[in-house]
PAZAPA-4460 file (N, C-alpha, C; in steps of 0.05 Angstrom, whole numbers, plus 32768, in hexadecimal, padded with zeros to 4 digits):
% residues 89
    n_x    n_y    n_z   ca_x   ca_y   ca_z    c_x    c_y    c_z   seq   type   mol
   6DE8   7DF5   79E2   6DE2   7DD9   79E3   6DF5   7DCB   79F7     1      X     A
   6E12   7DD4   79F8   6E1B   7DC8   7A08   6E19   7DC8   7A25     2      X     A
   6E0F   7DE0   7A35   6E0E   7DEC   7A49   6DF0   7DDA   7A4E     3      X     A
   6DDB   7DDB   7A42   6DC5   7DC5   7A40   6DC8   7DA9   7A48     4      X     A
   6DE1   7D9F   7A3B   6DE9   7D87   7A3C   6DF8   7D83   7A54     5      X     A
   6E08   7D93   7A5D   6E1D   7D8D   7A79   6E02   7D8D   7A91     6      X     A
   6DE8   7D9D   7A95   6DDB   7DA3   7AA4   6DC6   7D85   7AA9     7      X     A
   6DC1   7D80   7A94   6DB8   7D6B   7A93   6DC3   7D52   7A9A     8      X     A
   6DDD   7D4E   7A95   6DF0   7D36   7A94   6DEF   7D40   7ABB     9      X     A
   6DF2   7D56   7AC2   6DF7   7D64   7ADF   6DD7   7D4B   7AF0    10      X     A
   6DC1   7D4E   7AE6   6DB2   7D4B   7AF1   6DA5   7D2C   7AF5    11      X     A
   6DB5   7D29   7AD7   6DB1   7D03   7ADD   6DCF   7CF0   7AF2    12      X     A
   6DD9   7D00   7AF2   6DF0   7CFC   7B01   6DEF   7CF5   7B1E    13      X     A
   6DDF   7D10   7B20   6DD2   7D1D   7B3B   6DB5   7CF9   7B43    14      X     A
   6DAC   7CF0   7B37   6D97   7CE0   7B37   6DA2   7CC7   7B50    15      X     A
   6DB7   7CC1   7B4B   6DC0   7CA7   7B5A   6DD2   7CB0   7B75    16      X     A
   6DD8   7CC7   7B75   6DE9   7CD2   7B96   6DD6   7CE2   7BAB    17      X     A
   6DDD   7CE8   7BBE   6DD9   7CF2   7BDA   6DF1   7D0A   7BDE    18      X     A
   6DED   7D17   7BEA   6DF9   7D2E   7BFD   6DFD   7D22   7C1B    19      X     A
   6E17   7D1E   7C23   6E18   7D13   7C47   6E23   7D38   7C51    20      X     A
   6E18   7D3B   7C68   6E26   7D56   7C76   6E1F   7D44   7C99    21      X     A
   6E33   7D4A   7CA8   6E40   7D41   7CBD   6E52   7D51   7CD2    22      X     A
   6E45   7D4D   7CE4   6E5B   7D5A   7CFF   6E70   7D41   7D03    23      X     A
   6E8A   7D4C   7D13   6E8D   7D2D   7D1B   6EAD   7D3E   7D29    24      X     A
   6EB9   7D32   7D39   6ECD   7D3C   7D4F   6EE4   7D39   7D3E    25      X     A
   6EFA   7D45   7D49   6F0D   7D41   7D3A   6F20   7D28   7D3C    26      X     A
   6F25   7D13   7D51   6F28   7CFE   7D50   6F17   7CEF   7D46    27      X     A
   6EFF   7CEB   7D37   6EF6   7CD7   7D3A   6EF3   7CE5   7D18    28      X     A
   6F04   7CF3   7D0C   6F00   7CF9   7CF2   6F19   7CE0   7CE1    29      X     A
   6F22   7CDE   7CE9   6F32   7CC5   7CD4   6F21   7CAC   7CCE    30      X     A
   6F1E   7CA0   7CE7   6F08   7C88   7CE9   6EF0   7C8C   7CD2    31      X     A
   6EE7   7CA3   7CD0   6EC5   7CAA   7CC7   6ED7   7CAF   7CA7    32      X     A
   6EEC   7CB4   7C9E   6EF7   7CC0   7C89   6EF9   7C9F   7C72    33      X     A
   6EFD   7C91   7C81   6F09   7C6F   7C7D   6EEE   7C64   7C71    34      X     A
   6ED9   7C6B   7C7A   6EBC   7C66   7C7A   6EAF   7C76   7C60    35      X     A
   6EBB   7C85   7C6B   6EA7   7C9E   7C4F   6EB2   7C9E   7C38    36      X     A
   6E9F   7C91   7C21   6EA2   7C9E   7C04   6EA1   7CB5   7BFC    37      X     A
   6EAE   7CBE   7BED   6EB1   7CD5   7BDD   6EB2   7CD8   7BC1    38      X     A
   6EA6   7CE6   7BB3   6EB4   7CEE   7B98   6ED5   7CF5   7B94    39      X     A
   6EE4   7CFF   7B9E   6EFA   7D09   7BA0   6F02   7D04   7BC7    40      X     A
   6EFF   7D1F   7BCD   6F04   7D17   7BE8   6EEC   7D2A   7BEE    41      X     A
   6EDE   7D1C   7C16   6EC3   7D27   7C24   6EDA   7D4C   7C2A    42      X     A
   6EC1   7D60   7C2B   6ECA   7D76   7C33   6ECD   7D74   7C57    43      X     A
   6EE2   7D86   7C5D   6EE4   7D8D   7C78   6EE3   7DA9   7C83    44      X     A
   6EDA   7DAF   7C93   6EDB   7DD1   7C99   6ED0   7DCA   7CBB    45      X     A
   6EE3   7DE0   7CC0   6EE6   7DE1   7CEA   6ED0   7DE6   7CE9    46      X     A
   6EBD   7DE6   7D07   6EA6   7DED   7D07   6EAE   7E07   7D25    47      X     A
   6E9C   7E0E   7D27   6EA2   7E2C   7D43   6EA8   7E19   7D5D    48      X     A
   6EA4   7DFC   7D5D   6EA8   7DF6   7D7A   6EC9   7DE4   7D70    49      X     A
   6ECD   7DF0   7D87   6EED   7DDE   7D85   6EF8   7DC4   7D7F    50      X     A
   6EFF   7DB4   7D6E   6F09   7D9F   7D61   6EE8   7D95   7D59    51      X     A
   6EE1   7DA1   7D50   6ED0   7D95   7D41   6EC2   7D99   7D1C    52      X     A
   6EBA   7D92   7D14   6EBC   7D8E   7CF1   6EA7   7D85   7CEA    53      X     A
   6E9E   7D96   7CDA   6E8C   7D8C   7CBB   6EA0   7D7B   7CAB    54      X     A
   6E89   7D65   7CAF   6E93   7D52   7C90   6E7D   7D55   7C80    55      X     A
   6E84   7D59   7C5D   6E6D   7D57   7C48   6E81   7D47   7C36    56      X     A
   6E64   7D30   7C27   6E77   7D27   7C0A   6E57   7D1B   7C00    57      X     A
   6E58   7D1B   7BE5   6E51   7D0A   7BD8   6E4A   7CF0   7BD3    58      X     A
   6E35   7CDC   7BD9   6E3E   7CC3   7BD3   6E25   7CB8   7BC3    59      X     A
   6E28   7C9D   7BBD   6E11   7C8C   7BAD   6DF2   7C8E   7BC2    60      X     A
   6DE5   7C93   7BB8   6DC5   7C94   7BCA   6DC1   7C79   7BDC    61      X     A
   6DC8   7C60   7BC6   6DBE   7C48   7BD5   6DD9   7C3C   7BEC    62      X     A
   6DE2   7C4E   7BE9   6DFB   7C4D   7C08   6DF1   7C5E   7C22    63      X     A
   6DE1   7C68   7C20   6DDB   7C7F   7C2D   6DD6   7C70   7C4B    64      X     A
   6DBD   7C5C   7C52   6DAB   7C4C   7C57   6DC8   7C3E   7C66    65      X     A
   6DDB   7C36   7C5D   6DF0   7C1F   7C6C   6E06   7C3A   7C7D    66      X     A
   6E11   7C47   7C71   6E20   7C57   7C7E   6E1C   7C62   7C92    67      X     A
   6E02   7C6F   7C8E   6DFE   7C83   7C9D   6E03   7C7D   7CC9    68      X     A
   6DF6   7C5D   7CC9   6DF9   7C56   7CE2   6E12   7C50   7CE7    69      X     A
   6E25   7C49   7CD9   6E41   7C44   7CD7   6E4A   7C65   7CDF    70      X     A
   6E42   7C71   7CD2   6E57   7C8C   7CD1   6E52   7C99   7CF3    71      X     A
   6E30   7C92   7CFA   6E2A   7C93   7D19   6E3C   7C8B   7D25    72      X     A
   6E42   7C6F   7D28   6E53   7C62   7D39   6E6A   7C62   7D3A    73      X     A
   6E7C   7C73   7D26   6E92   7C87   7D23   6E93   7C9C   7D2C    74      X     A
   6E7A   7CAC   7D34   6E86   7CC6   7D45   6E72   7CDA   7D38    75      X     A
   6E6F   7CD5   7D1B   6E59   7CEE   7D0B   6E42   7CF2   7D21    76      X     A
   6E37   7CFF   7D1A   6E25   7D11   7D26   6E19   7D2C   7D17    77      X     A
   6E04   7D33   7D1A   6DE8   7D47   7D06   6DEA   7D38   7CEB    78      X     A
   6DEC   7D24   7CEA   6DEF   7D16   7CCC   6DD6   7D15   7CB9    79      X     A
   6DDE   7D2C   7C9D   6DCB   7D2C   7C91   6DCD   7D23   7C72    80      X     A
   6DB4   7D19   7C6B   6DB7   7D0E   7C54   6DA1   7D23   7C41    81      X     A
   6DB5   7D27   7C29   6D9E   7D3F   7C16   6D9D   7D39   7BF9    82      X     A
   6D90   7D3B   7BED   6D8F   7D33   7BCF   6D9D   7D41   7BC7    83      X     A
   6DA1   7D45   7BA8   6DB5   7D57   7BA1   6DA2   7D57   7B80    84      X     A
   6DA4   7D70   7B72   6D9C   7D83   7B5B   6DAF   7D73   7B41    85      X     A
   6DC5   7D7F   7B45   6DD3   7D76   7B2C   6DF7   7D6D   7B3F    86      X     A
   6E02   7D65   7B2C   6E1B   7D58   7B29   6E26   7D59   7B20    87      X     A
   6E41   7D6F   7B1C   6E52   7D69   7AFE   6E68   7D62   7B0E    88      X     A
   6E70   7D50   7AF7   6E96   7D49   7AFA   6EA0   7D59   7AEF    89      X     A
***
């Protein structure tokens, strides 16, 4: 029952956020960092071309719509927005 319950609690959780995944240079990663919500903190990982980075984080769905051209005009780039399954804290 409990494992039932965390999955569920996972999926209504999941109802009100978005998935952001993002290219973006490595100077122009602080600026876009200042901008971006997170649950905790956005993930970072090098990408194969030189100073450059995946950003991913979490945020509220009805933010999605305002940031996203913001996060443009910061430097992001392949900026994608994805639903997300479940959610646990």
């Amino acid at each position: 029952m409990e494992k039932i319950a965390l999955l569920l609690n996972g999926a209504l959780n999941a109802l009100k956020k978005v998935g952001l995944k993002m290219n973006a240079k490595k100077k122009d990663i602080p600026l876009i960092l200042k901008k971006l919500p997170a649950i905790k903190k956005p993930t970072i990982s090098p990408l194969a071309t030189k100073d450059w980075y995946a950003l991913e984080t979490i945020i509220d769905k009805k933010e999605a719509k305002k940031i996203i051209p913001e996060l443009k005009k910061l430097g992001a780039s392949g900026i994608v927005e994805y639903n997300i399954n479940k959610l646990v804290y």
